[in-house]
C-alpha positions as CSV (number, residue, x, y, z in Angstrom):
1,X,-8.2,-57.1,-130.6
2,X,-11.4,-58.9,-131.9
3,X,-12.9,-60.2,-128.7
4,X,-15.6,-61.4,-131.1
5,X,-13.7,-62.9,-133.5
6,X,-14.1,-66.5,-132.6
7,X,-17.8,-66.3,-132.3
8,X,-17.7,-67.8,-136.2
9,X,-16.7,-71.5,-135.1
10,X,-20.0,-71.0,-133.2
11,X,-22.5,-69.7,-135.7
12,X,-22.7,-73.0,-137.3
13,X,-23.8,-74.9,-134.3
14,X,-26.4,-72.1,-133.2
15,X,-28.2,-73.1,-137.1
16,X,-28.2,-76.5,-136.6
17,X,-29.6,-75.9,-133.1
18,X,-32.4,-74.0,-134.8
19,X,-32.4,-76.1,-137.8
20,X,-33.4,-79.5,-135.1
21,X,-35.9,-76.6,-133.3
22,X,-38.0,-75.5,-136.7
23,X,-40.1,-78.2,-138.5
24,X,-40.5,-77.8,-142.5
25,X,-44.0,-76.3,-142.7
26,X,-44.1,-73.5,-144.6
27,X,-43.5,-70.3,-141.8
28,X,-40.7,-72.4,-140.4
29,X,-38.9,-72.7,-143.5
30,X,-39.1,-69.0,-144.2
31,X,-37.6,-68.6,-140.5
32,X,-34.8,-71.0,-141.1
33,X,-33.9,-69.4,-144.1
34,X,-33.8,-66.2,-142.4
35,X,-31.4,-67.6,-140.2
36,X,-29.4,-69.0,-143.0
37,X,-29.4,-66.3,-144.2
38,X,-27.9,-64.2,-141.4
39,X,-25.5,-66.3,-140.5
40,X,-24.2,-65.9,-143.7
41,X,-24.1,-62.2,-143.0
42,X,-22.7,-62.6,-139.8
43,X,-19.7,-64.5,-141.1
44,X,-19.1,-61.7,-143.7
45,X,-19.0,-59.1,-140.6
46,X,-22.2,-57.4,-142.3
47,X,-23.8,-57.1,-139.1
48,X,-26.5,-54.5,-139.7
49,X,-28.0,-56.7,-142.4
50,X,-27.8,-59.8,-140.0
51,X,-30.0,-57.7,-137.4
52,X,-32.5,-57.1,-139.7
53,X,-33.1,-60.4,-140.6
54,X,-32.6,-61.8,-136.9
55,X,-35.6,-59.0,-135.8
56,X,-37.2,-60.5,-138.6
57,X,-37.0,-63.7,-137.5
58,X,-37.7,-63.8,-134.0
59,X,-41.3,-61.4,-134.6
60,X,-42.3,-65.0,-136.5
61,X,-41.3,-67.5,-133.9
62,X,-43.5,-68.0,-131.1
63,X,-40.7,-68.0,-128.7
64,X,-38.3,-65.4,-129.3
65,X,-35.4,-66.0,-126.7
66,X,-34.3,-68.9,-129.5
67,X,-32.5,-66.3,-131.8
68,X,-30.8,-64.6,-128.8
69,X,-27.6,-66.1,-129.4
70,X,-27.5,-65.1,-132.9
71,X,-28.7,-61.4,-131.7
72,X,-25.5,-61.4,-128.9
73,X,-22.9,-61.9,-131.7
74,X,-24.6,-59.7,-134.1
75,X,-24.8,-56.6,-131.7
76,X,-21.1,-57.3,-130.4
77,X,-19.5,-58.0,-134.0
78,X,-21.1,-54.5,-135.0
79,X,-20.0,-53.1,-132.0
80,X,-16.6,-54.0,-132.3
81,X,-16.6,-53.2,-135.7
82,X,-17.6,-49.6,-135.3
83,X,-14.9,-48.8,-132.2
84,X,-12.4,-49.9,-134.9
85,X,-14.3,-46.8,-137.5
86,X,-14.2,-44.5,-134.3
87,X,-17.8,-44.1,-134.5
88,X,-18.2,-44.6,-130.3
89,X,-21.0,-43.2,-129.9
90,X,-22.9,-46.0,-132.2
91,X,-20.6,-48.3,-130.7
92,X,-21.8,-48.3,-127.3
93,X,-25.4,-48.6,-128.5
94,X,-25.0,-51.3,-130.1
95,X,-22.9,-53.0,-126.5
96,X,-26.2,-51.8,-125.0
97,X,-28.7,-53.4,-127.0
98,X,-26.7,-56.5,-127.2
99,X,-27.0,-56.9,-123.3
100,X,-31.4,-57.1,-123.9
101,X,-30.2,-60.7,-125.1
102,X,-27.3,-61.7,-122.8
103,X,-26.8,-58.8,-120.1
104,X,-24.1,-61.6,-118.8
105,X,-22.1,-61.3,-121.4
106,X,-19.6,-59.4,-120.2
107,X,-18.1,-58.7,-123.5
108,X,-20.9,-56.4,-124.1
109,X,-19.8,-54.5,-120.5
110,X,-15.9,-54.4,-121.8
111,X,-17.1,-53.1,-125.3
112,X,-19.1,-50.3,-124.1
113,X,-16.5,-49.2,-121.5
114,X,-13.9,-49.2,-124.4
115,X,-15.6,-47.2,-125.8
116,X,-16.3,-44.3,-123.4
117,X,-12.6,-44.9,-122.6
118,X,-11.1,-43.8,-126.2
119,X,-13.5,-40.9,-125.7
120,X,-11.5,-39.9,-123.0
121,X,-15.0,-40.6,-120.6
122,X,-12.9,-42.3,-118.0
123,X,-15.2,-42.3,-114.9
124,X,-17.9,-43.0,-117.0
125,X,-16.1,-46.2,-118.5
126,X,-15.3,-46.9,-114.5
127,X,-19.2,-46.9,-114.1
128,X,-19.7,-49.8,-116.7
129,X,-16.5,-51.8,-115.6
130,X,-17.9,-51.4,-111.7
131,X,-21.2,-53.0,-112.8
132,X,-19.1,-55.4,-114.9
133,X,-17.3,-56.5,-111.7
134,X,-20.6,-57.2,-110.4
135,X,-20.9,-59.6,-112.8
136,X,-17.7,-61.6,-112.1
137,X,-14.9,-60.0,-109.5
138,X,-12.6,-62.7,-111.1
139,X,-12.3,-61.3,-114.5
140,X,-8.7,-60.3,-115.4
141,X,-9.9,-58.3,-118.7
142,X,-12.1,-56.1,-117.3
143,X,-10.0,-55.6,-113.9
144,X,-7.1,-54.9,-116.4
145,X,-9.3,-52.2,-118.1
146,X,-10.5,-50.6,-115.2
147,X,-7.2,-50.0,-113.7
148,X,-6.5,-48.6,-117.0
149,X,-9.8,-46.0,-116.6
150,X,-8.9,-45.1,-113.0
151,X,-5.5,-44.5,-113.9
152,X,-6.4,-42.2,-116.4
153,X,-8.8,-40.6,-114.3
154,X,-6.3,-39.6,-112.1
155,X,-7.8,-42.4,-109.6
156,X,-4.3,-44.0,-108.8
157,X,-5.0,-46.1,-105.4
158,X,-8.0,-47.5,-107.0
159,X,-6.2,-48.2,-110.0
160,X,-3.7,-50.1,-108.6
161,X,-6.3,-51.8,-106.6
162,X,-8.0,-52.9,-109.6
163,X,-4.2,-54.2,-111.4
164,X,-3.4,-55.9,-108.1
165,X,-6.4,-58.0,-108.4
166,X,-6.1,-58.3,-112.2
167,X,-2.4,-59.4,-111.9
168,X,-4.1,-62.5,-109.2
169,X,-5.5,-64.2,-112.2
170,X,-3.2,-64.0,-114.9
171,X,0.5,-63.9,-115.0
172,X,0.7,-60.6,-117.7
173,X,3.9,-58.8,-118.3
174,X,1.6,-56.2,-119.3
175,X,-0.2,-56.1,-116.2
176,X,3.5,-55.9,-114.1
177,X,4.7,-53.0,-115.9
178,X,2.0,-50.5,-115.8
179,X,1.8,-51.6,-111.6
180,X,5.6,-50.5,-111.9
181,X,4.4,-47.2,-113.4
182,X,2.1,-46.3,-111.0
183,X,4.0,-46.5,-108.3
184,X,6.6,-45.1,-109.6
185,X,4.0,-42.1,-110.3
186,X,2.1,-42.5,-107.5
187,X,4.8,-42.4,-105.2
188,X,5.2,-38.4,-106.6
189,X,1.5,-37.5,-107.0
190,X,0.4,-38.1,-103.7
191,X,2.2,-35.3,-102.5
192,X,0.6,-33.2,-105.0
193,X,-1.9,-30.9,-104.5
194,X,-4.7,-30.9,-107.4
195,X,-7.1,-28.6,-108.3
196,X,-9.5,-28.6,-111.7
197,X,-9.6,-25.2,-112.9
198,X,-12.1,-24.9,-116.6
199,X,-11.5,-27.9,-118.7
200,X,-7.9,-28.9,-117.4
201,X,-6.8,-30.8,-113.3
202,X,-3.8,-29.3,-112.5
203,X,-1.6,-31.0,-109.9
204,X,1.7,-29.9,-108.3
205,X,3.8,-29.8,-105.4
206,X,2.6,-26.9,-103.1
207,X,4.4,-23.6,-103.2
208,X,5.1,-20.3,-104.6
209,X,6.7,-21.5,-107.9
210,X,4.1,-23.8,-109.2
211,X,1.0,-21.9,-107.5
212,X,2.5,-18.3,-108.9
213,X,2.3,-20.5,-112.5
214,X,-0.8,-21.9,-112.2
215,X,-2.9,-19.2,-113.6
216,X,-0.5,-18.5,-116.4
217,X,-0.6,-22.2,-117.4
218,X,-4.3,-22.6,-117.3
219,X,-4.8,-19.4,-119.3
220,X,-2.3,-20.7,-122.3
221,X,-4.3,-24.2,-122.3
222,X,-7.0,-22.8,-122.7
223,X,-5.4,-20.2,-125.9
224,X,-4.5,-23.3,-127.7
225,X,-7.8,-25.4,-126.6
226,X,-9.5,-22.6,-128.5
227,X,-6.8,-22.0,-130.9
228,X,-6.6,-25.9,-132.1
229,X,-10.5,-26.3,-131.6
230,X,-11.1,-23.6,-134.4
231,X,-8.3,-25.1,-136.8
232,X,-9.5,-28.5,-136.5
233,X,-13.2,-27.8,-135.5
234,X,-12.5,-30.0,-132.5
235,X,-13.7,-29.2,-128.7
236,X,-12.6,-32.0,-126.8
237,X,-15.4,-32.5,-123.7
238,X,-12.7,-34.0,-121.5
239,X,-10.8,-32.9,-118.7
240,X,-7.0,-33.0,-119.6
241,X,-4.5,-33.9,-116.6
242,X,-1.9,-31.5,-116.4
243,X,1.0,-32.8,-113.9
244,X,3.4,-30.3,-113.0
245,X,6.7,-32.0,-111.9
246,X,10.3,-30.6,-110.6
247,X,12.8,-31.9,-112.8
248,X,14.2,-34.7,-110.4
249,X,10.6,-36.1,-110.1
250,X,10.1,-35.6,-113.9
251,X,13.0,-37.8,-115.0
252,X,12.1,-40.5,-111.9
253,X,8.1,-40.8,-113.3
254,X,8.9,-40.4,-116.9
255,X,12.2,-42.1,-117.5
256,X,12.6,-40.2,-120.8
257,X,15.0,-39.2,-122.5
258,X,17.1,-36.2,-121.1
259,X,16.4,-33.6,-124.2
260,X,12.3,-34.3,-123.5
261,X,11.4,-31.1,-122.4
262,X,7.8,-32.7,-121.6
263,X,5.4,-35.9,-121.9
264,X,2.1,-36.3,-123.0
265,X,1.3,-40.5,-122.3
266,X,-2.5,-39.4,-121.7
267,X,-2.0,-36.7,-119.1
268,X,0.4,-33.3,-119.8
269,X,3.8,-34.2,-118.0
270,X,6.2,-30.9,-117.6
271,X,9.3,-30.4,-115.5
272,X,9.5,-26.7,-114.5
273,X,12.7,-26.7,-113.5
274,X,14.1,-23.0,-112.8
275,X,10.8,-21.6,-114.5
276,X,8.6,-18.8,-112.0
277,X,6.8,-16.9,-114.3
278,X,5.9,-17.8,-118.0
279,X,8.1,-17.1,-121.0
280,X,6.9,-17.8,-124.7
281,X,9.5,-20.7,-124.8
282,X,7.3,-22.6,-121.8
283,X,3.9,-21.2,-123.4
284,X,5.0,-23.4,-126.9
285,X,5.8,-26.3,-124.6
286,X,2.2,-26.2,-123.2
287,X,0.3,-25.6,-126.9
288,X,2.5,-28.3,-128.0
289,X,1.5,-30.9,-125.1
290,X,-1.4,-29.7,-125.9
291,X,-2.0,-30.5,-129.3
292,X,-0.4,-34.3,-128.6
293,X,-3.4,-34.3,-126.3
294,X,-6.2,-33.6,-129.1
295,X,-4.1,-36.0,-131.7
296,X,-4.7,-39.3,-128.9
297,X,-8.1,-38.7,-128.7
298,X,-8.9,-37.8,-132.9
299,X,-6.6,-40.1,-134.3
300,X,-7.0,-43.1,-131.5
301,X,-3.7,-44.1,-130.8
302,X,-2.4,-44.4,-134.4
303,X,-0.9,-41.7,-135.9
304,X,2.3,-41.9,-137.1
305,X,5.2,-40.1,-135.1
306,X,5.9,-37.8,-137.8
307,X,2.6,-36.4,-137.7
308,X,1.8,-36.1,-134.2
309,X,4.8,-34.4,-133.4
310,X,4.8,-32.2,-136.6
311,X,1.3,-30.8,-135.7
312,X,2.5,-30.3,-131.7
313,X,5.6,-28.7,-133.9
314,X,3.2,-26.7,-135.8
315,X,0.9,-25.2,-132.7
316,X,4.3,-24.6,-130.5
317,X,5.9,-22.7,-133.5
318,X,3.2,-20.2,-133.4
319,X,4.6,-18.8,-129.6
320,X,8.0,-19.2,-130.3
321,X,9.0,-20.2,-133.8
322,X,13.1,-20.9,-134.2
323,X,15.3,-21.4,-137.0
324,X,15.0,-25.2,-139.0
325,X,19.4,-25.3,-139.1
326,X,19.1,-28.8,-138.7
327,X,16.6,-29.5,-141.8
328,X,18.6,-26.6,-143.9
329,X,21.4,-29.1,-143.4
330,X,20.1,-32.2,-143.7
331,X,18.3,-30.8,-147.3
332,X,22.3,-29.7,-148.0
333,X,23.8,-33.1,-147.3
334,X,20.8,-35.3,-148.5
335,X,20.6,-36.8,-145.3
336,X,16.8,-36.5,-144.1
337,X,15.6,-39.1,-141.9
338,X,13.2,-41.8,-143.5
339,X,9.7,-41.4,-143.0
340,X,9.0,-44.8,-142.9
341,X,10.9,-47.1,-140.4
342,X,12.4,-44.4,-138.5
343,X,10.1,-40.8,-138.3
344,X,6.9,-42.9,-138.4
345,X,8.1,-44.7,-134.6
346,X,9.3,-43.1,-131.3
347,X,11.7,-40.5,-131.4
348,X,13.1,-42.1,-128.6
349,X,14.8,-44.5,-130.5
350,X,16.9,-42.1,-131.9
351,X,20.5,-41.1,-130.9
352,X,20.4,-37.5,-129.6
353,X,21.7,-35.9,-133.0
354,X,19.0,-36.7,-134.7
355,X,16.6,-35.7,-132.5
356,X,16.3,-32.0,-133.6
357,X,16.5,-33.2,-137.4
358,X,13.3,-35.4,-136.4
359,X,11.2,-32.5,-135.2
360,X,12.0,-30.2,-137.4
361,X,11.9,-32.4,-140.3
362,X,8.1,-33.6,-139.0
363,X,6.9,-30.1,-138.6
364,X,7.9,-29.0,-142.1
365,X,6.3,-31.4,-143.7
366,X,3.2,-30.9,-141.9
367,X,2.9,-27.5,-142.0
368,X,3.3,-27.5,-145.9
369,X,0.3,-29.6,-145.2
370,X,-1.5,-27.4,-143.6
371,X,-0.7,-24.5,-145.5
372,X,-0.9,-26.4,-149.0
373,X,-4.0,-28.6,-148.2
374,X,-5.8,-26.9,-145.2
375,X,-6.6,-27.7,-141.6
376,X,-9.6,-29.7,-142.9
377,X,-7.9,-32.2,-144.2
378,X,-5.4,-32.8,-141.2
379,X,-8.8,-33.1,-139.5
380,X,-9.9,-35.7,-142.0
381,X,-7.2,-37.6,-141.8
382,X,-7.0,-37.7,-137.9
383,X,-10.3,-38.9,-138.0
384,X,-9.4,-41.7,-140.8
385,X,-6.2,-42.9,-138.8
386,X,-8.4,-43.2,-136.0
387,X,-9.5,-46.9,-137.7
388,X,-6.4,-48.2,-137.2
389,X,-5.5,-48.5,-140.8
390,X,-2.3,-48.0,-142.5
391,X,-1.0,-44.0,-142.4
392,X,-0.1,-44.2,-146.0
393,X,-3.3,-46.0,-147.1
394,X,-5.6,-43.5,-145.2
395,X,-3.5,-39.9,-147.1
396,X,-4.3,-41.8,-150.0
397,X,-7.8,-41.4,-149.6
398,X,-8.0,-38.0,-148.0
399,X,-6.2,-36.3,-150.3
400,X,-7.1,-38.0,-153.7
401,X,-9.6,-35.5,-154.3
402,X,-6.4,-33.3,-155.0
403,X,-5.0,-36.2,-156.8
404,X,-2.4,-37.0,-154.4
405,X,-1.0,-40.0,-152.1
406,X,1.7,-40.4,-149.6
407,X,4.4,-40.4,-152.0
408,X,3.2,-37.5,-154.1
409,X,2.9,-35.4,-151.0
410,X,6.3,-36.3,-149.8
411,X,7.5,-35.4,-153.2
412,X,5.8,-32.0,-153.3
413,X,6.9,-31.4,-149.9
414,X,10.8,-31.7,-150.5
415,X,10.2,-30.0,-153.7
416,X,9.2,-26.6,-152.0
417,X,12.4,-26.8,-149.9
């Protein structure tokens, strides 16, 4: 998504404009070649070294405001390039520094919101978009993006306030589903009650069942939000929606699969069914939501299947481990599932009977991992897939201090069996 990207078909025009502005005494020269010189920088996505120069620059021209052009795309190409590192925090300064040169630019708005949203800061990225919307009401992008916040925050008639509008402007496919699926969900939730108890919003039909639970399921989120924070020296500052469905509703909002036992698409989805009280079976459901939760927001939407299920595998086991049969026999048969093309892509996709090989298969791989390599390094590479780059690239480079990339792991992994 490089909203910037096409800013380079401009940067020569922006030096001849300053080229036709500077005369060839002396100072001026040393200015345009300054420029030159960043706008080579800027083409080579060097950004930082492009801002030092353009600083440089406009402290020798008399009138500054000439080199804000050059400052806009310098600040937004480095703060695009750092939301793709996972480095938000830098990110959004550099979205906020851009808008001292072009606080119209609403790019700079979208890019700062982005970033507070991957963070999981959804009303604060609704507090940029709003002031973005100030801007232009017209803009699809950032209606589209702050229908996306409010829906994540759990705001659902002002997010499909914000789609409706969005969906005015532009005829979007993408824009038609997700309206679908907050109706869908909405039509449910607004029945629910909701109440926010520590770090997790729990909602629920009112009654005995789900009110008698409540307390138990807070109490094991908050086991495994200490349990998973000291493995992966992780805290997420977030509040984590936890939806608590009966099993009609479940399969009407969800539309998954019938052996999904829960969901995690941003918020914790479970069906409790015939459940009043809790059982270690429905205490490993929750710690493994759970840990799907704290893969979104360290990995940023790119971690393979395999290993976000095989670490929700590994923090569920701990409750209620069971017997791997379906691995044992798979290992027997030489019939494991491929990571690549098939465990590394929606489990969804698979017919049912290989649905138990999947997890099973994912979690033992990961928790040789863990147990071979340490939680440090599942942490590093969470982080590292966070960039969006290839899985297989990004093992590579965690783990070649041991000397090892994704097909040495694999291959000491099925050794051990």
């Amino acid at each position: 998504m490089p909203l910037y990207s096409h800013l380079r078909h401009y940067l020569p025009l922006f030096l001849a404009f300053f080229t036709l502005l500077l005369t060839t005494s002396p100072a001026c020269a040393s200015v345009k070649h300054l420029l030159n010189d960043a706008v080579t920088h800027l083409e080579q996505h060097q950004y930082a070294e492009a801002l030092e120069l353009l600083h440089d620059a406009a402290s020798r021209l008399p009138d500054s405001d000439r080199v804000d052009n050059l400052l806009t795309v310098a600040y937004l190409g480095q703060g695009f390039q750092l939301l793709r590192t996972g480095d938000f925090s830098a990110a959004r300064e550099s979205f906020i520094e851009g808008r001292n040169y072009a606080v119209d630019d609403l790019r700079l708005w979208q890019g700062e919101a982005i970033a507070w949203y991957r963070q999981g800061k959804y009303a604060e990225a609704v507090t940029v978009l709003d002031q973005a919307i100030g801007i232009n009401p017209e803009h699809a992008d950032i209606q589209l993006l702050l229908g996306k916040a409010y829906y994540a925050d759990g705001r659902m008639p002002e997010a499909l306030d914000a789609l409706t509008r969005a969906r005015e402007h532009v005829d979007s496919a993408q824009i038609d589903q997700l309206l679908n699926k907050i109706q869908r969900e909405w039509q449910v939730e607004q029945e629910m009650g909701r109440e926010v108890r520590g770090r997790f919003q729990l909602s629920f039909i009112d009654g005995e069942q789900a009110a008698g639970l409540a307390t138990s399921i807070v109490e094991a989120l908050e086991d495994v939000y200490a349990e998973l924070g000291s493995d992966l020296a992780y805290y997420p500052d977030v509040t984590v929606p936890v939806l608590l469905y009966t099993k009609q509703d479940f399969t009407a909002v969800t539309a998954s699969p019938d052996w999904a036992g829960a969901v995690y698409d941003g918020k914790i989805r479970l069906p409790l069914g015939n459940i009043h009280h809790m059982t270690p079976v429905f205490k490993s459901l929750l710690y493994h939501e759970y840990a799907h939760a704290v893969v979104h927001f360290l990995a940023n939407r790119h971690a393979p299947v395999w290993l976000n299920e095989g670490l929700a595998e590994v923090a569920g086991r701990r409750i209620h481990p069971s017997a791997l049969t379906a691995l044992e026999a798979a290992v027997q048969s030489h019939n494991l599932l491929s990571w690549e093309g098939t465990l590394d892509k929606s489990f969804s996709a698979l017919v049912p009977e290989q649905v138990p090989l999947a997890y099973q298969q994912s979690y033992s791989l990961v928790n040789f991992m863990v147990e071979r390599y340490g939680w440090h390094k599942i942490r590093e590479l969470l982080d590292g897939l966070g960039s969006g780059r290839d899985w297989r690239v990004v093992i590579k480079e965690v783990y070649q201090d041991y000397g090892l990339d994704w097909p040495a792991i694999r291959n000491e992994w099925q050794a051990s069996l």
